[in-house]
N, CA, C and O of each residue as an XYZ file, in Angstrom:
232
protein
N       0.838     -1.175      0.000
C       0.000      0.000      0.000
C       0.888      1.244      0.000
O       1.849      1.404      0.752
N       0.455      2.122     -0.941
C       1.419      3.307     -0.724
C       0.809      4.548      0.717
O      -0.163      4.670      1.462
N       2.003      5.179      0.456
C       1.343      6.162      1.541
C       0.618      7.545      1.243
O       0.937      8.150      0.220
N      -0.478      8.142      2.216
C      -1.176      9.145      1.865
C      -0.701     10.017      1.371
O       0.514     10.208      1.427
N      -1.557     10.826      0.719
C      -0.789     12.680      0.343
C      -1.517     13.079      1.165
O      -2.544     12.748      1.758
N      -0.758     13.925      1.108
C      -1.568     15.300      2.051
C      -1.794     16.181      0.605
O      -1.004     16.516     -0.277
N      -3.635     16.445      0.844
C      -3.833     17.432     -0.472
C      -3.407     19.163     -0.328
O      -2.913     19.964     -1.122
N      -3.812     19.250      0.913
C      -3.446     20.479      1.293
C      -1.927     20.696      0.727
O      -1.617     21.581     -0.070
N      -1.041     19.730      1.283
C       0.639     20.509      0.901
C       0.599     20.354     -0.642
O       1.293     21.229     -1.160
N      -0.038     19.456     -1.626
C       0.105     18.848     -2.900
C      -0.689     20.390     -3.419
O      -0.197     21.036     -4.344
N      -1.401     20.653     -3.013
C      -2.561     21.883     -3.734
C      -1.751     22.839     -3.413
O      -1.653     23.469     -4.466
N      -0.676     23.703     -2.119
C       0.057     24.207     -2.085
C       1.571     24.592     -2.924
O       2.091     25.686     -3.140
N       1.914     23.501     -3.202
C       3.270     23.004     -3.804
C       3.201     23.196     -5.013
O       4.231     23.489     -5.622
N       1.736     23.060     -5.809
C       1.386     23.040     -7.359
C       1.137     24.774     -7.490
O       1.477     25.477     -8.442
N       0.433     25.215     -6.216
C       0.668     26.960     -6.482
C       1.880     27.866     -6.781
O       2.197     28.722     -7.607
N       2.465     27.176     -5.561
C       3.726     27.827     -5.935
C       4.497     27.392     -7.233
O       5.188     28.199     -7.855
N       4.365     26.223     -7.572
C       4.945     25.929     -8.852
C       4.675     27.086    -10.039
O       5.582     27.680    -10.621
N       2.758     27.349    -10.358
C       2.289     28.014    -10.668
C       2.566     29.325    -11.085
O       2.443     29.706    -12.249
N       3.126     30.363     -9.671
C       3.612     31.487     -9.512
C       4.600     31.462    -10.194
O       4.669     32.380    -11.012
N       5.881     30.349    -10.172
C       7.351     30.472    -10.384
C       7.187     30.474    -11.919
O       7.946     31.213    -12.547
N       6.568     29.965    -12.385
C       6.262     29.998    -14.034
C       5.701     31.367    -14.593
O       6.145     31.876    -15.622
N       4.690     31.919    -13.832
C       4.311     33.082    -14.062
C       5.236     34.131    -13.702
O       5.243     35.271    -14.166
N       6.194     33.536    -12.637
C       7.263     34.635    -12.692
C       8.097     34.861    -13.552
O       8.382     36.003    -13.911
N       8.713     33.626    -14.102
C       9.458     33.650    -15.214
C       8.855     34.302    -16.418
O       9.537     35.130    -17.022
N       7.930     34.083    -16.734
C       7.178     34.269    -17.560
C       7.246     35.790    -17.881
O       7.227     36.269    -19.015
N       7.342     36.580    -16.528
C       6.749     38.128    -16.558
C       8.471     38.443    -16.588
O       8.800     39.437    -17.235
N       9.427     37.749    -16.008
C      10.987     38.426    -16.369
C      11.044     38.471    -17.752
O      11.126     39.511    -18.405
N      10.996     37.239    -18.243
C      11.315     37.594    -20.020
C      10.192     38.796    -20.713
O      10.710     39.421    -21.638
N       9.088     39.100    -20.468
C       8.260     39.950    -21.070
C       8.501     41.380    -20.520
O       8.507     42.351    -21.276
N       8.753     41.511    -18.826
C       9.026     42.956    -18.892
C      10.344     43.095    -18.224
O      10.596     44.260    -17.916
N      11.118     42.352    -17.962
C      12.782     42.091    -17.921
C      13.578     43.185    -18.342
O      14.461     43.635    -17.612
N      13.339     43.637    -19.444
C      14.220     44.694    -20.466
C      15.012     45.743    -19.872
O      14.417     46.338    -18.974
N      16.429     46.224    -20.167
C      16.505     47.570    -19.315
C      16.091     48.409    -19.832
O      15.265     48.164    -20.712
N      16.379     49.523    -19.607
C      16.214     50.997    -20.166
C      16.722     51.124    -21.227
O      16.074     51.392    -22.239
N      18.426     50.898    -21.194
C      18.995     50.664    -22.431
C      18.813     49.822    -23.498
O      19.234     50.008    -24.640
N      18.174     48.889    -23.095
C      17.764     47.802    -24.449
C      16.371     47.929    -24.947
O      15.939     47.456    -25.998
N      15.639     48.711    -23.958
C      13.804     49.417    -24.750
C      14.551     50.806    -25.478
O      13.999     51.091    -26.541
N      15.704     51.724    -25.107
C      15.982     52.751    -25.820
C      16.412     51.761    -27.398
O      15.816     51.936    -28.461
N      17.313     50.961    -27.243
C      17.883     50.686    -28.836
C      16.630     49.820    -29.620
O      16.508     49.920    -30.841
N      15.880     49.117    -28.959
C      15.032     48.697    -29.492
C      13.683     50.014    -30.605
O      13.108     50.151    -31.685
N      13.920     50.697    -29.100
C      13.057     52.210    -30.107
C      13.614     52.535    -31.272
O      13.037     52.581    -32.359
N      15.030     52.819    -30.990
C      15.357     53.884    -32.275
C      15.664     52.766    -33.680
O      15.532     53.023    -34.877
N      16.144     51.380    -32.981
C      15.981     50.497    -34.001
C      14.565     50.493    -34.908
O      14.639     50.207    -36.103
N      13.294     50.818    -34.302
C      11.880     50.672    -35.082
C      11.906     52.504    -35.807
O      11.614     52.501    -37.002
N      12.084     53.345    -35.462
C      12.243     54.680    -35.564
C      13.513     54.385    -37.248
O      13.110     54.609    -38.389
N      14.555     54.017    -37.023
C      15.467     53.944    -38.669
C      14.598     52.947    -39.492
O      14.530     53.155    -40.704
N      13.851     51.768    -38.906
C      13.673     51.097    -40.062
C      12.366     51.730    -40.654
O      12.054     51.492    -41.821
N      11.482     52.664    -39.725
C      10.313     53.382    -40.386
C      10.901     54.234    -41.511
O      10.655     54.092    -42.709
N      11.683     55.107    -40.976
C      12.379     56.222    -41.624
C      12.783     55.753    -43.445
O      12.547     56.347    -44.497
N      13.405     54.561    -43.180
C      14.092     54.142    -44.129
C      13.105     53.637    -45.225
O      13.373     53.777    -46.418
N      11.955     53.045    -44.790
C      10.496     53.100    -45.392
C       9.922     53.867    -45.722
O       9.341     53.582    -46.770
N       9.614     55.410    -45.135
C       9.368     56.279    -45.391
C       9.972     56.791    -46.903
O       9.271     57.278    -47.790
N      11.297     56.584    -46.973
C      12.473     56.992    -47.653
C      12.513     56.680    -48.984
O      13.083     57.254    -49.911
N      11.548     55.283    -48.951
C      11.609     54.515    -50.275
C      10.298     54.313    -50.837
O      10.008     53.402    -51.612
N       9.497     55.230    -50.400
C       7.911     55.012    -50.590
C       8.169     55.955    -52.054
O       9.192     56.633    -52.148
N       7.158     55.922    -53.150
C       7.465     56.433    -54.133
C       6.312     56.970    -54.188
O       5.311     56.525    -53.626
N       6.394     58.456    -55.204
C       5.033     59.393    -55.050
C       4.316     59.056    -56.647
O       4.938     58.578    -57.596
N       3.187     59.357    -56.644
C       2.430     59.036    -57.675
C       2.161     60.253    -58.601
O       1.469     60.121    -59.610
């Protein structure tokens, strides 16, 4: 015969599991520094520009 669980610690243990995933989850999405949301900007800012640049008039 095996031995009992306890649901309480098992329903506990799976929360926190829960959280730690959602934590990870939220480092990679809002993680970023300052400096890497600045180059990321001006990176979208040249490649508009450069679009802008090559649009042809009618």
């Amino acid at each position: 015969m095996t031995e009992p669980i306890n649901l309480n610690r098992a329903r506990k243990t799976k929360a926190r599991a829960d959280k730690a995933s959602q934590a990870q989850a939220n480092r990679v999405r809002f993680g970023r520094t300052k400096a890497e949301k600045a180059v990321a900007t001006a990176e979208t800012e040249r490649l508009a520009r450069a679009l802008d640049q090559a649009k042809r008039e009618d």
